[in-house]
C-alpha positions, 0 to 999 in steps of 0.5 A: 686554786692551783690554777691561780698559782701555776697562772701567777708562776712570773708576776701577773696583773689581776686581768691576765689571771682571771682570763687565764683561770676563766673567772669572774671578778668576784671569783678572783675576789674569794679565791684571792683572798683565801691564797693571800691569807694562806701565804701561797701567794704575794703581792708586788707593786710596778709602777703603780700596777698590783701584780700577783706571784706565788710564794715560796710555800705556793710553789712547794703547794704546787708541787705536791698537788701535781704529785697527787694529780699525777697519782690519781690519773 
């Protein structure tokens, strides 16, 4: 999941997440749905296209999750 995140840094559509994460289609699905229902990410419309971005809470989610990362290395 922090993979997403860090990947939806700046607005992205579905397919340049799922190649930057390699994923499927159903995996993004799932995994979507959980950060959408967690707020950590956003939904935005351009011109008709559905492009992700992590929300405020995402990025202190982030935050955190490099910190314990970095601890346990």
């Amino acid at each position: 999941m922090a993979s997403i995140l860090d990947a939806c840094r700046y607005s992205r559509r579905k397919g340049h997440v799922m190649y930057t994460c390699n994923m499927s289609s159903r995996q993004f699905t799932g995994y979507m749905d959980v950060l959408l229902k967690a707020n950590l990410l956003l939904i935005e419309i351009d011109r008709g296209s559905i492009l992700y971005r992590v929300s405020g809470k995402g990025k202190d989610f982030l935050k955190e999750f490099n910190s314990v990362k970095t601890i346990l290395e």
